[in-house]
Structures are given as C-alpha cells and as structure tokens.
KEKE-3310 file (N, C-alpha, C; in steps of 0.2 Angstrom, whole numbers, plus 5000, padded with zeros to 4 digits):
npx = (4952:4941:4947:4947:4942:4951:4945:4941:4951:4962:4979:4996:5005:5012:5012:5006:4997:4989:4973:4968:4954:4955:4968:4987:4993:5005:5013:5019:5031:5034:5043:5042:5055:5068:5078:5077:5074:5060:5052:5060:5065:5053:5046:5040:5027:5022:5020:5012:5000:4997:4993:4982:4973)
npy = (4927:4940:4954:4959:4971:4979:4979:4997:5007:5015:5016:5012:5013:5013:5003:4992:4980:4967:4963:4948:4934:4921:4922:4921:4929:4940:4946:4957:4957:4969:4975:4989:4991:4986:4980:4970:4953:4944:4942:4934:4924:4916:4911:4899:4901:4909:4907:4894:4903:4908:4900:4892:4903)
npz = (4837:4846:4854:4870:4879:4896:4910:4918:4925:4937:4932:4934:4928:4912:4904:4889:4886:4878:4878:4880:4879:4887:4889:4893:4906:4918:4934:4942:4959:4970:4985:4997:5004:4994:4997:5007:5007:5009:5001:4993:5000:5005:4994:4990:4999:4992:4978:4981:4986:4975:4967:4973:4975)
capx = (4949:4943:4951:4945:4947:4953:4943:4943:4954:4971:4986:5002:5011:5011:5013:5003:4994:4983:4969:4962:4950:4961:4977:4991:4997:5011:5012:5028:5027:5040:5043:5045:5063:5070:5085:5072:5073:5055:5050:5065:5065:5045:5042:5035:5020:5018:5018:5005:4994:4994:4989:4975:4968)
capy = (4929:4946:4958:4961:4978:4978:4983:5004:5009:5019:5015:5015:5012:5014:4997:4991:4977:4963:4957:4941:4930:4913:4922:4922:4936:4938:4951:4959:4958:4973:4977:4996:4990:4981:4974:4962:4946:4943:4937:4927:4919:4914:4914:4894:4901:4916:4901:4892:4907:4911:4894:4894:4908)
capz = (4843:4848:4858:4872:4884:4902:4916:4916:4934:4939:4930:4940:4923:4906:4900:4886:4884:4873:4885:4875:4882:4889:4887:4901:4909:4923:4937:4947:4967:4971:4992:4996:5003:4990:5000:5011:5006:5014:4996:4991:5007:5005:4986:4992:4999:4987:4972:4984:4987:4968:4965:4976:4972)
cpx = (4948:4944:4947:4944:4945:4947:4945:4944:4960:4974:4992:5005:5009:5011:5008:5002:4989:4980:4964:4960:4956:4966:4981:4993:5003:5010:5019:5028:5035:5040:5047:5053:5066:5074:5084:5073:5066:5052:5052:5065:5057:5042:5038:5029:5017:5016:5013:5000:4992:4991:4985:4972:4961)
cpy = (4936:4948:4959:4967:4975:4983:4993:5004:5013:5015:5015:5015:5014:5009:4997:4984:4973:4960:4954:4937:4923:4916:4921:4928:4932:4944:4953:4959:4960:4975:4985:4996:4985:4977:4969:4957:4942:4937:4932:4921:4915:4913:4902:4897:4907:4912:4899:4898:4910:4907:4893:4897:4909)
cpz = (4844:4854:4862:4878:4892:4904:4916:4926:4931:4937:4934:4934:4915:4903:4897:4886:4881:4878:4878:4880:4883:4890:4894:4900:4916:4927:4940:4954:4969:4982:4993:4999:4999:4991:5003:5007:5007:5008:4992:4996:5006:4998:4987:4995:4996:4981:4976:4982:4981:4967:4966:4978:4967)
residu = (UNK:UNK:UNK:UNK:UNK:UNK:UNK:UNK:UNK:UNK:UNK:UNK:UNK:UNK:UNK:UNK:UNK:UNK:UNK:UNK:UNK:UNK:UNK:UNK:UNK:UNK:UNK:UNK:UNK:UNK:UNK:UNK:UNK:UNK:UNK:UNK:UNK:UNK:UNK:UNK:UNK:UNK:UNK:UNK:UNK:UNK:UNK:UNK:UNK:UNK:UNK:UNK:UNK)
# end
C-alpha cells in the first residue's frame, strides 16, 4: 500500500504517524479541567456522535 501524507496544518504535538489509505486511527478528547466527569459521565452520546459523524 503507499503511504500516504497528512494534510499540512499546526501540530499541538509531536507524535508520529503512518497515514495509509483505509487505516484506523484513534483520537484523545482531554477537558481543560481534568477532574470533570462531564465526559465519563456522557461518553454514550460521545460514542454516538462519533458514530454518526
């Protein structure tokens, strides 16, 4: 399969990455208070609204 490159934008990070065509990927979803619950509490309509996306 070739490799394909990511879109060119701002990095927050330095992680590295293999973008192939079909592949999975995953994401992080962090809150500026980390002690909220807002997302544990709700991760059924966060699952939802990735899935129908």
């Amino acid at each position: 399969m070739p490799i394909i490159s990511p879109p060119k934008r701002v990095r927050m990070t330095g992680y590295r990455r293999n973008f192939i065509a079909g592949g999975s990927f995953f994401f992080t979803v962090n809150l500026a208070d980390r002690r909220l619950q807002l997302l544990t509490e709700n991760i059924g309509a966060l699952r939802t609204a990735f899935r129908e996306t």
